[in-house]
TORBADO-797880 format. One record per atom (N, C-alpha, C): residue in three letters; x, y, z. Coordinates in steps of 0.02 Angstrom, whole numbers, padded with zeros to 5 digits, always signed. Layout:
BEGIN
ALAXYZ...
***
This chain:
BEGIN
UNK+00042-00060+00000UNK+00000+00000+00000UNK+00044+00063+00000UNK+00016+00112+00002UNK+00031+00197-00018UNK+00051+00199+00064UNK+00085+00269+00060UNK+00087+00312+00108UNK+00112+00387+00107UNK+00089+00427+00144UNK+00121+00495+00155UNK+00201+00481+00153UNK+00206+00528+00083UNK+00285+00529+00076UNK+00329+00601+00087UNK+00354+00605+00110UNK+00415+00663+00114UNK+00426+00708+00051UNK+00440+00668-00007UNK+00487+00673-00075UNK+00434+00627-00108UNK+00454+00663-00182UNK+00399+00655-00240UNK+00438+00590-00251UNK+00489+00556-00248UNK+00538+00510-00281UNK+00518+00435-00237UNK+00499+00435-00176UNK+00508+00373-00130UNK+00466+00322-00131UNK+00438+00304-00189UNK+00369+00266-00208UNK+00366+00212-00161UNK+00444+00170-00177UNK+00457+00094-00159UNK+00414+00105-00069UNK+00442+00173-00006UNK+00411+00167+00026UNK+00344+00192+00040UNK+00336+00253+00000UNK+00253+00242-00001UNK+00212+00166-00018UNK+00229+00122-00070UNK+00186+00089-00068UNK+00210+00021-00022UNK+00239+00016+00018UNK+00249-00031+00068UNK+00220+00009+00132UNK+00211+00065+00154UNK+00178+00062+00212UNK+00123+00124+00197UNK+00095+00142+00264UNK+00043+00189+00270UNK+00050+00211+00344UNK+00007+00276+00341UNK-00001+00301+00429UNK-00031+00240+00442UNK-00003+00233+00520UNK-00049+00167+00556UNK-00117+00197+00578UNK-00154+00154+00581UNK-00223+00176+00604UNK-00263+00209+00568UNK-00234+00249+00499UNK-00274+00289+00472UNK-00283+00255+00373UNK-00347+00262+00365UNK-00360+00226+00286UNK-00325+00287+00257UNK-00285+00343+00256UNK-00249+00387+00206UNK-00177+00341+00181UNK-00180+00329+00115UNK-00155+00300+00087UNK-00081+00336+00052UNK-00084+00372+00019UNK-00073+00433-00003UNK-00114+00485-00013UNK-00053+00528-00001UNK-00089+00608-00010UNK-00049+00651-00040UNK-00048+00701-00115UNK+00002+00749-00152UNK-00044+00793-00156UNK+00014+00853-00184UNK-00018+00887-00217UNK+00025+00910-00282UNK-00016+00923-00319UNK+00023+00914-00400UNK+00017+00981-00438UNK+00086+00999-00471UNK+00080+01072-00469UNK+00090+01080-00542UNK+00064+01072-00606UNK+00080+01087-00666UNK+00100+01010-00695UNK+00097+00972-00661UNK+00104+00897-00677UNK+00155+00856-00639UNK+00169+00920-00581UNK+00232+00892-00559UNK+00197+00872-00472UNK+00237+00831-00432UNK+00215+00829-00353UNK+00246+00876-00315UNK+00205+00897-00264UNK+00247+00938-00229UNK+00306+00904-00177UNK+00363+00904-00163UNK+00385+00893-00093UNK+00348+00902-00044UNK+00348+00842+00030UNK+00334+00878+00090UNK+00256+00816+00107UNK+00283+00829+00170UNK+00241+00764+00181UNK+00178+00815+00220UNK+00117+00803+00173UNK+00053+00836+00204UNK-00001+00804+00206UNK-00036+00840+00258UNK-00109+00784+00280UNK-00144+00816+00227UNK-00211+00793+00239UNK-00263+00818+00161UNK-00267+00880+00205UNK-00295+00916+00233UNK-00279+00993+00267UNK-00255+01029+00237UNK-00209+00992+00250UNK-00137+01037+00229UNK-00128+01043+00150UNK-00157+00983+00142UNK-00148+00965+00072UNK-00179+01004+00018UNK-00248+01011+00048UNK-00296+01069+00008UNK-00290+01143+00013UNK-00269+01161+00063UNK-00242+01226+00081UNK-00198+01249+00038UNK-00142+01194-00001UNK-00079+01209-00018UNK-00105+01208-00085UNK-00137+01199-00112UNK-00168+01165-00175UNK-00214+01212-00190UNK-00272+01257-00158UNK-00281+01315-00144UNK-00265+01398-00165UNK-00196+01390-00161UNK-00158+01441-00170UNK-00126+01461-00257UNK-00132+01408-00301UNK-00130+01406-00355UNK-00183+01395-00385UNK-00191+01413-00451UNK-00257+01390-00494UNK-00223+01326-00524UNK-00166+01311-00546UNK-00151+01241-00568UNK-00134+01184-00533UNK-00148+01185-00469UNK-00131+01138-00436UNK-00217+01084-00391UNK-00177+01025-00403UNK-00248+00996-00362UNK-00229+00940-00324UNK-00244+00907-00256UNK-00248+00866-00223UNK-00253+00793-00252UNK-00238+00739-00253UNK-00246+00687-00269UNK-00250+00643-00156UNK-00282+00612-00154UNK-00303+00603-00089UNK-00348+00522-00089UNK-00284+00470-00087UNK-00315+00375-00097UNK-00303+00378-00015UNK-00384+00331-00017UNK-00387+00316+00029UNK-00404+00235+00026UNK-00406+00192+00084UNK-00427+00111+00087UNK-00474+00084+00124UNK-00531+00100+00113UNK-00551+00041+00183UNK-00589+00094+00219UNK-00606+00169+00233UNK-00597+00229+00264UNK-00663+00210+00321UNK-00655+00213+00394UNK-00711+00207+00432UNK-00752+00281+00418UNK-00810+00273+00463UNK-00852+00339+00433UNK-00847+00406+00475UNK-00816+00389+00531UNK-00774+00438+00553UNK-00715+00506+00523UNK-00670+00446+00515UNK-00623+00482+00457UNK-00636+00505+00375UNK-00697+00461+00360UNK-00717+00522+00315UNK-00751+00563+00302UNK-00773+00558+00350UNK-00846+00618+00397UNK-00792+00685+00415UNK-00732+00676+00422UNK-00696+00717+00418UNK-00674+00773+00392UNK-00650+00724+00325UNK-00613+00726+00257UNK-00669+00753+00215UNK-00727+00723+00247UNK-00790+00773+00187UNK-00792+00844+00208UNK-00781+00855+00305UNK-00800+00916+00312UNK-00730+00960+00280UNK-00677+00943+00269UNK-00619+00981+00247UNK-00653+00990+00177UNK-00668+00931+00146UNK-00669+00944+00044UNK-00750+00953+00020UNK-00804+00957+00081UNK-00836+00968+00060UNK-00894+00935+00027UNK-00858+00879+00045UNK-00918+00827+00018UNK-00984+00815+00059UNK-01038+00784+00016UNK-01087+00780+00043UNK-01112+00713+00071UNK-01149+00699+00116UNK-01151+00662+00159UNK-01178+00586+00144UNK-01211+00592+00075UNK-01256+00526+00067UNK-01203+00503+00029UNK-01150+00555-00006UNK-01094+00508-00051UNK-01026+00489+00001UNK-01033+00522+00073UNK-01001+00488+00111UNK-01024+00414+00155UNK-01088+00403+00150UNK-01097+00364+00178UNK-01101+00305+00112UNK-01086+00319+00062UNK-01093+00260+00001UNK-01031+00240+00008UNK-00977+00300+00029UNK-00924+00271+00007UNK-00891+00237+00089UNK-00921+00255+00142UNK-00896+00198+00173UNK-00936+00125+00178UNK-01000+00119+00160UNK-01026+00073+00158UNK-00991+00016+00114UNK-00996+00056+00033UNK-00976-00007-00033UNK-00997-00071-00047UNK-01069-00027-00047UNK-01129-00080-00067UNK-01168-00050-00112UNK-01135-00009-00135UNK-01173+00018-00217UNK-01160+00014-00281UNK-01210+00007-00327UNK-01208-00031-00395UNK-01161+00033-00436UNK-01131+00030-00486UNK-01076+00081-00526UNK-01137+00146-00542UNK-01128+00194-00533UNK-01147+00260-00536UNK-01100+00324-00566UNK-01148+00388-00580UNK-01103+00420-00565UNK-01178+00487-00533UNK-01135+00515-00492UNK-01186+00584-00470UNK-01145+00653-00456UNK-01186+00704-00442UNK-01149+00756-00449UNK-01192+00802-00394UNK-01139+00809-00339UNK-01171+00855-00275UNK-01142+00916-00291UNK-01172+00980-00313UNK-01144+01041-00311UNK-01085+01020-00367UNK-01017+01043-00349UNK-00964+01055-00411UNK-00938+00979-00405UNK-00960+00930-00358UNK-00909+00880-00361UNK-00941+00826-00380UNK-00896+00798-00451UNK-00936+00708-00443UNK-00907+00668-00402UNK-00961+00606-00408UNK-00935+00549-00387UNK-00963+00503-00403UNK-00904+00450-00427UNK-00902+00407-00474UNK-00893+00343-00434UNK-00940+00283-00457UNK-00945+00241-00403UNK-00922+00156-00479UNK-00882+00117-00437UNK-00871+00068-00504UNK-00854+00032-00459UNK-00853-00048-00484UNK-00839-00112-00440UNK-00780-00138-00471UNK-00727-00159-00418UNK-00701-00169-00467UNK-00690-00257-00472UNK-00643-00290-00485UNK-00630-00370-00512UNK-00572-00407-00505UNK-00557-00452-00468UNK-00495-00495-00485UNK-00515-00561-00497UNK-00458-00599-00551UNK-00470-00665-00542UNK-00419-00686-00484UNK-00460-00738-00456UNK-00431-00781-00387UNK-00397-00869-00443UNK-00339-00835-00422UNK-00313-00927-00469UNK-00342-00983-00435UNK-00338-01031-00462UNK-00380-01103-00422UNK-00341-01163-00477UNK-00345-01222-00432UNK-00321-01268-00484UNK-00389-01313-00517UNK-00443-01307-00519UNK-00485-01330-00532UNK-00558-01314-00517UNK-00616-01295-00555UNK-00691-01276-00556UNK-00710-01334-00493UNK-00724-01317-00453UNK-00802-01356-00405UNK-00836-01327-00407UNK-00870-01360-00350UNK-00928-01325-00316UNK-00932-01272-00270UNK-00883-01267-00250UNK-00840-01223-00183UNK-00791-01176-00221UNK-00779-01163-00278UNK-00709-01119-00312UNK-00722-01041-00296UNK-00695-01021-00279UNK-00714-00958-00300UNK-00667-00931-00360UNK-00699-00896-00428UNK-00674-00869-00470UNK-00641-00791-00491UNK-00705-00764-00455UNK-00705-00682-00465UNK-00702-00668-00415UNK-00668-00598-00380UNK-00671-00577-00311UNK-00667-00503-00327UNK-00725-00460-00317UNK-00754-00409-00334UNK-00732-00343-00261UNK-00746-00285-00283UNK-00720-00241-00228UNK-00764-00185-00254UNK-00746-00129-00255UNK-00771-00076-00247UNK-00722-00024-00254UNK-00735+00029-00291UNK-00681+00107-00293UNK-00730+00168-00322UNK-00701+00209-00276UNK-00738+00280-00273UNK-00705+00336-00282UNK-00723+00382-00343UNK-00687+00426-00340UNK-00752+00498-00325UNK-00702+00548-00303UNK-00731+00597-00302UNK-00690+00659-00310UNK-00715+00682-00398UNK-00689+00748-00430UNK-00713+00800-00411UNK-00674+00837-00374UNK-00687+00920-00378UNK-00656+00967-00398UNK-00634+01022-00402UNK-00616+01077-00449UNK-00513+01058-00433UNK-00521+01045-00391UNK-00453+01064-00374UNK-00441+01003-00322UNK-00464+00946-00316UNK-00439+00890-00275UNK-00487+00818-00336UNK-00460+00745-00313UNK-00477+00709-00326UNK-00473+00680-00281UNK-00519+00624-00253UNK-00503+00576-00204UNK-00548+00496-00219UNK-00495+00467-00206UNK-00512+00396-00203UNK-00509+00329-00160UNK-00559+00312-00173UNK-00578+00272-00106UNK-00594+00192-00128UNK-00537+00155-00106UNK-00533+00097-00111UNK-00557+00048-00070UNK-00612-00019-00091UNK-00639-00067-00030UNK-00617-00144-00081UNK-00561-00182-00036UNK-00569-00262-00064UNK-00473-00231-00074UNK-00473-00294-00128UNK-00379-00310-00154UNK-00368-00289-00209UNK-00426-00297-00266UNK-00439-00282-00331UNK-00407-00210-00329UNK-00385-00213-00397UNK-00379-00133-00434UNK-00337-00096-00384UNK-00244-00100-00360UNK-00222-00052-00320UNK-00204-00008-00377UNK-00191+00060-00326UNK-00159+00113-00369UNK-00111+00133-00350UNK-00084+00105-00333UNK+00009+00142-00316UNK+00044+00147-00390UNK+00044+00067-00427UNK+00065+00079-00466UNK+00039+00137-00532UNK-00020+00160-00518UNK-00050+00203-00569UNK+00004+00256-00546UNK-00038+00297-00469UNK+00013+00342-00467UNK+00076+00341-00463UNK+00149+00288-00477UNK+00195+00292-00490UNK+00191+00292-00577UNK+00169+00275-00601UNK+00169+00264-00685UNK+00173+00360-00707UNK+00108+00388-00656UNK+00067+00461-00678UNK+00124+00496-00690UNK+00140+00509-00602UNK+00196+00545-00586UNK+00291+00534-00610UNK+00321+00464-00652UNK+00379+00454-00662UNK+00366+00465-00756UNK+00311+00448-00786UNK+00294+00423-00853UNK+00233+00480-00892UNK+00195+00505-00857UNK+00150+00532-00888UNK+00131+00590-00862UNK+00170+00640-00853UNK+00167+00723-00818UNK+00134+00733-00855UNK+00127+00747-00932UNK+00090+00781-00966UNK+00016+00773-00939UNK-00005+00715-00946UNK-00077+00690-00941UNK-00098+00716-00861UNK-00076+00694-00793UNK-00076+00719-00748UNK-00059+00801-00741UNK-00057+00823-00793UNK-00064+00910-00787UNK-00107+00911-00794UNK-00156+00876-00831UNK-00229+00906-00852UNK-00274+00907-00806UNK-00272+00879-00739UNK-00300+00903-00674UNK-00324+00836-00641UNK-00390+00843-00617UNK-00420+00777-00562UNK-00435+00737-00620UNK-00469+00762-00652UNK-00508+00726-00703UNK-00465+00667-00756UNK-00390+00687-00750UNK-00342+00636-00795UNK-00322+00598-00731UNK-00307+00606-00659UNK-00320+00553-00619UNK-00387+00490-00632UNK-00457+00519-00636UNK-00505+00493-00647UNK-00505+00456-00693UNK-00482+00462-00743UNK-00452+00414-00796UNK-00429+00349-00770UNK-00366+00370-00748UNK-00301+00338-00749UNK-00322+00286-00697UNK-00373+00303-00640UNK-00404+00247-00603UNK-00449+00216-00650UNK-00505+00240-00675UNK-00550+00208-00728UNK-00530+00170-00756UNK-00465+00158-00803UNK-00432+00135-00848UNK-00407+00081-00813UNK-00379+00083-00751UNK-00349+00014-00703UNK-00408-00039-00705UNK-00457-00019-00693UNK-00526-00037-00670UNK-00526-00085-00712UNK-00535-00039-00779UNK-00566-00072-00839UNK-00515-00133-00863UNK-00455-00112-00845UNK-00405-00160-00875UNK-00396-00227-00855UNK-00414-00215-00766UNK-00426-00291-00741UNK-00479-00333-00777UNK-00545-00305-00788UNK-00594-00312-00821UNK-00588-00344-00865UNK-00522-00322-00919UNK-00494-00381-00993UNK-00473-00457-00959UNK-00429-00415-00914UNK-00377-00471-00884UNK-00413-00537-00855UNK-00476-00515-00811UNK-00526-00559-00778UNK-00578-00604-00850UNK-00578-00576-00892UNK-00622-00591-00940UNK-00570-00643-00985UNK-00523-00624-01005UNK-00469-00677-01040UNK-00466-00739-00969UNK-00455-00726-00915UNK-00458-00788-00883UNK-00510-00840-00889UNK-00576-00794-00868UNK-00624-00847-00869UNK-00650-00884-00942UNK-00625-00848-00967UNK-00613-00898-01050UNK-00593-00939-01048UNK-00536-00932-01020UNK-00471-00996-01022UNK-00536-01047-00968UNK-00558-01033-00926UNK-00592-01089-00867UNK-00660-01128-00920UNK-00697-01088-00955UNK-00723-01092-00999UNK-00719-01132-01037UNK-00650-01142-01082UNK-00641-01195-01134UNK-00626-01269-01090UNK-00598-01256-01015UNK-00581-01309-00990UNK-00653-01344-00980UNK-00695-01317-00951UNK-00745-01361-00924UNK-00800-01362-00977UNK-00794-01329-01064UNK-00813-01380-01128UNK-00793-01426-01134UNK-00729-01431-01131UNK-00686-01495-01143UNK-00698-01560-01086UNK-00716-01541-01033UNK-00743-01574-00991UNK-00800-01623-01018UNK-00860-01575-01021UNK-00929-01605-01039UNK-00929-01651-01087UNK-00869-01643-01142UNK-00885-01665-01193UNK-00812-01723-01201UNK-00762-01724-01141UNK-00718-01802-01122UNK-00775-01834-01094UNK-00777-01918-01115UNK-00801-01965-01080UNK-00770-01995-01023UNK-00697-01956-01032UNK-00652-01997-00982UNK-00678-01944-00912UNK-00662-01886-00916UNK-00684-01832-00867UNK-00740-01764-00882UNK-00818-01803-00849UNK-00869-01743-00865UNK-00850-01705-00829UNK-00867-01627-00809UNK-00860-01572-00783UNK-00929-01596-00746UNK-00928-01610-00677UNK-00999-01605-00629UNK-01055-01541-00648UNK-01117-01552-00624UNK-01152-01494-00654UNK-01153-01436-00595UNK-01133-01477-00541UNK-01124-01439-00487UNK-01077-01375-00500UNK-00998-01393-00508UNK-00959-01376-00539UNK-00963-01312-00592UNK-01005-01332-00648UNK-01033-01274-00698UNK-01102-01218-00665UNK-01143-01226-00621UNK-01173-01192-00570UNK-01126-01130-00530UNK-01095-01169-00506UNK-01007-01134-00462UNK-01010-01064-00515UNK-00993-01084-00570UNK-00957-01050-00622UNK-00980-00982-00661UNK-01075-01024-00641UNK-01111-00992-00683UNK-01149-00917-00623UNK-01123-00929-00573UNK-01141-00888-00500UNK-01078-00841-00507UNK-01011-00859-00528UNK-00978-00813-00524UNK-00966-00757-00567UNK-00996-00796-00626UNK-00977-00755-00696UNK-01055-00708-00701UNK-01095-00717-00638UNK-01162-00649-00625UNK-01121-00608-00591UNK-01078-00635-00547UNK-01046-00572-00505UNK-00988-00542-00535UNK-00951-00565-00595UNK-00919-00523-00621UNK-00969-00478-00688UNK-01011-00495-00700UNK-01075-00455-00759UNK-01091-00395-00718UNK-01133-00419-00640UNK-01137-00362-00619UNK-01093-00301-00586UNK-01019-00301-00620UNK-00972-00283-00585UNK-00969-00226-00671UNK-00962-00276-00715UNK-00949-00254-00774UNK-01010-00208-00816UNK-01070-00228-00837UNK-01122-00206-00881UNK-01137-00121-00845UNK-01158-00130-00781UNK-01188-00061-00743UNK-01135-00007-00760UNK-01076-00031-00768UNK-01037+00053-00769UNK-01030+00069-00843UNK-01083+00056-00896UNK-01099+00068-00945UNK-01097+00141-00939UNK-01163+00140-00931UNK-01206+00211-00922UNK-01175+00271-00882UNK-01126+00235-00817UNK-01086+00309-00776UNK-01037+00317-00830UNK-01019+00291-00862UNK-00947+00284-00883UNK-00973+00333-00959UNK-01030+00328-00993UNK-01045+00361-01055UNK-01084+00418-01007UNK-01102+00438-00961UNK-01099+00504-00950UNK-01038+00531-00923UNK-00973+00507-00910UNK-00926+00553-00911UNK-00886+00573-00946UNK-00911+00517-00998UNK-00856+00570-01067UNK-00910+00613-01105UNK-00972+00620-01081UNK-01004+00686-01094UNK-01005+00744-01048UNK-00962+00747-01004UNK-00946+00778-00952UNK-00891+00821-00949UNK-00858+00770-00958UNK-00771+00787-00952UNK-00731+00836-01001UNK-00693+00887-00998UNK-00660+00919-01042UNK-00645+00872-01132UNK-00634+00909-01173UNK-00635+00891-01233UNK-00564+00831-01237UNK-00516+00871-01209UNK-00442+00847-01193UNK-00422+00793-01166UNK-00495+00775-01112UNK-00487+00691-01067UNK-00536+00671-01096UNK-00571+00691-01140UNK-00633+00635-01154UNK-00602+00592-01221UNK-00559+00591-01227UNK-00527+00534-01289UNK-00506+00489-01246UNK-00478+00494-01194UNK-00440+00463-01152UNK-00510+00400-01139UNK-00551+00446-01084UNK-00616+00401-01052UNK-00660+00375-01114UNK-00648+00403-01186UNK-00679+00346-01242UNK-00654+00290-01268UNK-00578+00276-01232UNK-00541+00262-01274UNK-00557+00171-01196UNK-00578+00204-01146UNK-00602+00163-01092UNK-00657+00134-01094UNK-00704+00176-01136UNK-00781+00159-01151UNK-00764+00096-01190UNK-00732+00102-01233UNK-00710+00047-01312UNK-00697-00022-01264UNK-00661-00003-01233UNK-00613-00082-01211UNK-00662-00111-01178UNK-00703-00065-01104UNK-00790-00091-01072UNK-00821-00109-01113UNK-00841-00078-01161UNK-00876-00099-01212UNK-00887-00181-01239UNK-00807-00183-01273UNK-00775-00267-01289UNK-00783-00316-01221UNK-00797-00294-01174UNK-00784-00338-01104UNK-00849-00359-01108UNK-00905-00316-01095UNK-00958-00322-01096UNK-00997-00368-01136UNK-00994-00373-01209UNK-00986-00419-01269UNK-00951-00494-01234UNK-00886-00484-01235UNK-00858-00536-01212UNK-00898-00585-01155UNK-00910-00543-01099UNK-00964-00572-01033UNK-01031-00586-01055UNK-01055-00551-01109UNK-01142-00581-01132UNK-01132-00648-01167UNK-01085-00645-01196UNK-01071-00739-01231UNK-01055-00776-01190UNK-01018-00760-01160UNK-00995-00792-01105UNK-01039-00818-01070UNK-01119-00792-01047UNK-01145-00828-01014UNK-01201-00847-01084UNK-01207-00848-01127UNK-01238-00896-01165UNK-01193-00979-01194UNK-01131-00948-01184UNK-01091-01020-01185UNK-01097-01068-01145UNK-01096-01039-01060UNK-01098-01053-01006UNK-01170-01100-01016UNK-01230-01067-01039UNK-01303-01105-01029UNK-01289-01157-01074UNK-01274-01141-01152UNK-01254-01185-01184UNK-01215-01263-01155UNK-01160-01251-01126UNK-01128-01291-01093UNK-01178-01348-01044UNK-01200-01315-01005UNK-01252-01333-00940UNK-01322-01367-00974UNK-01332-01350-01033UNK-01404-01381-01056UNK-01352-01441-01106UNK-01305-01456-01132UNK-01251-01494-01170UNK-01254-01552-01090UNK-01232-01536-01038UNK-01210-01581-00982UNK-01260-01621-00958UNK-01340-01568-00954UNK-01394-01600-00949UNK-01412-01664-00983UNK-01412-01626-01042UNK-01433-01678-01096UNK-01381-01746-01101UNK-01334-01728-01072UNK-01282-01814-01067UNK-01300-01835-01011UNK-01308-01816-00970UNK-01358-01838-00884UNK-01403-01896-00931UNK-01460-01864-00952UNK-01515-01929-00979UNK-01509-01953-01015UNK-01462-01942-01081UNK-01434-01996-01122UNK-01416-02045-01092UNK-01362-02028-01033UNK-01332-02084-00990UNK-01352-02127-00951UNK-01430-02087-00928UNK-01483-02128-00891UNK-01533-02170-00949UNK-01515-02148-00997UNK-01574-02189-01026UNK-01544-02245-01070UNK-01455-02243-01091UNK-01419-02278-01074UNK-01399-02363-01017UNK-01412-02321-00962UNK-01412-02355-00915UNK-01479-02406-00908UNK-01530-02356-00907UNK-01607-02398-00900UNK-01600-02468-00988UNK-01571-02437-01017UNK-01571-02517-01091UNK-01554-02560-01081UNK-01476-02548-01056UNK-01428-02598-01028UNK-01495-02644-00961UNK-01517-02610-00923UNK-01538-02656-00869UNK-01609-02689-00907UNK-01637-02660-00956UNK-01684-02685-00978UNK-01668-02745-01023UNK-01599-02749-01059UNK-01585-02790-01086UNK-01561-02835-01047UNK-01536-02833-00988UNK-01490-02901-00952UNK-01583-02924-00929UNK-01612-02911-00903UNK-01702-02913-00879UNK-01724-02961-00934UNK-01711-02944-00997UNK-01768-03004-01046UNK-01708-03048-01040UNK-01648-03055-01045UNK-01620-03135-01043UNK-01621-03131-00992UNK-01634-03120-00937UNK-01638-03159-00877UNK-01706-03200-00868UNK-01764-03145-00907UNK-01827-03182-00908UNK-01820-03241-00947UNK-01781-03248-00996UNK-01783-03327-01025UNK-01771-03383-00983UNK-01702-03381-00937UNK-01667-03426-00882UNK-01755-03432-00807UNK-01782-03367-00812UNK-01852-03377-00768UNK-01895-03414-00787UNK-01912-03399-00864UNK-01969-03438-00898UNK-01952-03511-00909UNK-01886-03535-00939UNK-01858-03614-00935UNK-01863-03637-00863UNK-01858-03599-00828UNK-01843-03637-00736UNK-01920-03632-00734UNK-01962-03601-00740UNK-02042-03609-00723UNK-02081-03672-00746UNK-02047-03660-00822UNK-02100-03725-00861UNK-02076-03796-00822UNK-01999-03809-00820UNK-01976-03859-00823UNK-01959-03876-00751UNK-01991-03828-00722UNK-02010-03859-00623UNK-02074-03864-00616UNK-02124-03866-00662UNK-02171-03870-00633UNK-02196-03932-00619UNK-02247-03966-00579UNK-02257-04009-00530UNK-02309-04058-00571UNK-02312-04066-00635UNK-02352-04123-00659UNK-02318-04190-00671UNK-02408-04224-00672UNK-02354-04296-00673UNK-02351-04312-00722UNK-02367-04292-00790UNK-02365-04306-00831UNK-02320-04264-00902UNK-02258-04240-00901UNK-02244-04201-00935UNK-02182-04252-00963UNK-02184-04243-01023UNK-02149-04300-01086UNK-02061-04290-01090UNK-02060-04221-01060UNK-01965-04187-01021UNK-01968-04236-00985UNK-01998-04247-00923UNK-01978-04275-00870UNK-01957-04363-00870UNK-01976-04392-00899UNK-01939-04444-00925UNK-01894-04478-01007UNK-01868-04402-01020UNK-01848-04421-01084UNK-01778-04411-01065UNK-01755-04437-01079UNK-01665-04464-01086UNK-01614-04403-01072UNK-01630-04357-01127UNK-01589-04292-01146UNK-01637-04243-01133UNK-01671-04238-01084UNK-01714-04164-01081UNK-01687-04129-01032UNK-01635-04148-00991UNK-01613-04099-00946UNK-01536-04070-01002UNK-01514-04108-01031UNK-01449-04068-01073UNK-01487-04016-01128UNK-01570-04043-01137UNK-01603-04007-01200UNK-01631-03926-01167UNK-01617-03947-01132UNK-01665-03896-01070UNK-01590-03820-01084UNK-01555-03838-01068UNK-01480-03820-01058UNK-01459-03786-01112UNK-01472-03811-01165UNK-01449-03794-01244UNK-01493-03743-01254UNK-01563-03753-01251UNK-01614-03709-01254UNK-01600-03636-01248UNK-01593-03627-01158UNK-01565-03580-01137UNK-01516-03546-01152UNK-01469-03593-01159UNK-01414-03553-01162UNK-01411-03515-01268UNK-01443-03559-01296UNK-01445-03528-01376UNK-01489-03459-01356UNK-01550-03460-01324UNK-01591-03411-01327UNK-01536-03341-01304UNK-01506-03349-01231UNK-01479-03318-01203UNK-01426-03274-01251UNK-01387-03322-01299UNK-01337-03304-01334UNK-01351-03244-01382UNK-01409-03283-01418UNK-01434-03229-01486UNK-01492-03178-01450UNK-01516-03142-01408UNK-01534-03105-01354UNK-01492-03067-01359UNK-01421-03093-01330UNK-01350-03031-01295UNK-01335-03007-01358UNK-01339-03055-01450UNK-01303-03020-01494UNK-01361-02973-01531UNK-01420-03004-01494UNK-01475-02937-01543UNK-01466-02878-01502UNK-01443-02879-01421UNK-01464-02832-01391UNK-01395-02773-01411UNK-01331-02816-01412UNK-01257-02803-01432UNK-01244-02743-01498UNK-01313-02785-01535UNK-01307-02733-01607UNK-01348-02695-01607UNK-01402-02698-01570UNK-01452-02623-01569UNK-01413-02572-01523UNK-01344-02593-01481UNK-01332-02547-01459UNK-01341-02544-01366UNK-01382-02591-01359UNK-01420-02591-01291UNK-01371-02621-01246UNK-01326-02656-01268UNK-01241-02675-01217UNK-01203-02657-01229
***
């Protein structure tokens, strides 16, 4: 994780520690594209940031109880129902706009590796990130493992001054864009899980359980609803946003876009798959029910020869003829034979 740094240069320890006790992750302030020196609280931070027209706050936070950002709202101003969303992080992707500041609400996604689909796997492991743009600060608010940003803001600040001059709003990006990118990354995985457990249904040596494809088909709702909803926030902020960042956030729309596509087949493959597994379920049962129906009529032959040829008269022309117990024998066993090869070639053994 981030932390309050001294010097614009010390990433390695910003992102290994943080204030103890407190969700402030990092905190700058950025002056023409550049960071300032000097290790400041958000206070301090906005104050300093304040004093120029080109400068603005960038302010990650993790986890934030509602205390501390009951705080942080009364310093920046935020309003109270988007503070209580954002410590909750139980809200579907949005975007809203209190007075001058948005806030932008998106879920975000990781794949969890596993060596194999059950019933128990977990695939997707979903989180939550919040930003909130105002004239002269950005702040972001991280819940779960998914989507860190240290490495964004080391990329911004060592690789891309230009773009980070252009204010909160090319931060807003540059998180958006992380978001979205896991989003590919999570979506090429579950492909790959995808072709495995086709290949499954359709080895005789190893079906994929249906249990198993259920598992699969529960996770790949919770990465849809992570993915589809930030449609609509995401195409009102590149109608929002300066002319200058909105190539940037279209260029984010495109790739959501392809994900989205990607995840709607995805679960028609998925049904596909699951009605494919079904349908070998009762093939296999009805399979099974031939086979027993066929061993059933030759067995009824060996029932019907033992019936006739026990029964209790005194007069039956078997019972004292020479060869009627070897005839008895032959009987059976011919019937029995050509039975197993009619049943053999219809398929039924």
């Amino acid at each position: 994780m981030n932390r309050i740094l001294g010097t614009a240069d010390g990433h390695d320890d910003r992102n290994s520690r943080r204030r103890e006790g407190s969700a402030v992750v990092d905190c700058a302030v950025y002056v023409a594209g550049q960071r300032l020196p000097g290790r400041l609280s958000p206070d301090e931070a906005l104050g300093a940031a304040r004093e120029r027209d080109d400068a603005f706050v960038w302010l990650g936070l993790h986890e934030p109880g509602l205390e501390e950002m009951s705080a942080i709202a009364r310093t920046y101003g935020l309003h109270e129902l988007a503070v209580e969303d954002a410590v909750k992080a139980e809200q579907r992707p949005k975007l809203e706009q209190f007075g001058s500041v948005h806030f932008l609400v998106m879920r975000t996604a990781r794949y969890v590796p596993h060596g194999e689909i059950t019933e128990t796997s977990q695939v997707v492991e979903t989180g939550q990130m919040m930003v909130f743009v105002g004239e002269q600060f950005v702040i972001t608010v991280r819940h779960g493992d998914a989507s860190e940003l240290g490495s964004v803001r080391a990329d911004l600040e060592s690789q891309r001054a230009d773009l980070i001059e252009q204010g909160p709003w090319a931060v807003a990006y540059a998180v958006t864009d992380r978001v979205v990118d896991h989003y590919v990354a999570v979506a090429d995985r579950v492909e790959a899980d995808l072709d495995l457990i086709e290949e499954g249904v359709f080895s005789r040596d190893h079906a994929s359980p249906i249990p198993a494809i259920y598992q699969m088909k529960r996770e790949l709702v919770e990465f849809r609803r992570a993915v589809v909803p930030l449609q609509r926030p995401l195409g009102m902020v590149v109608s929002i946003v300066p002319k200058r960042i909105g190539r940037y956030f279209r260029d984010v729309q495109d790739h959501l876009t392809r994900t989205v596509e990607q995840v709607s087949s995805f679960d028609d493959l998925l049904n596909s798959i699951l009605q494919a597994r079904l349908a070998q379920v009762t093939v296999d049962q009805n399979n099974d029910m031939r086979k027993i129906a066929a061993w059933a009529a030759i067995a009824t032959v060996w029932t019907a020869g033992a019936g006739i040829y026990g029964m209790n008269f005194s007069f039956m022309p078997e019972l004292r003829w020479q060869y009627g117990y070897p005839a008895w024998w032959t009987v059976i066993l011919v019937a029995s034979v050509l039975l197993y090869r009619v049943f053999r070639r219809s398929g039924w053994l």
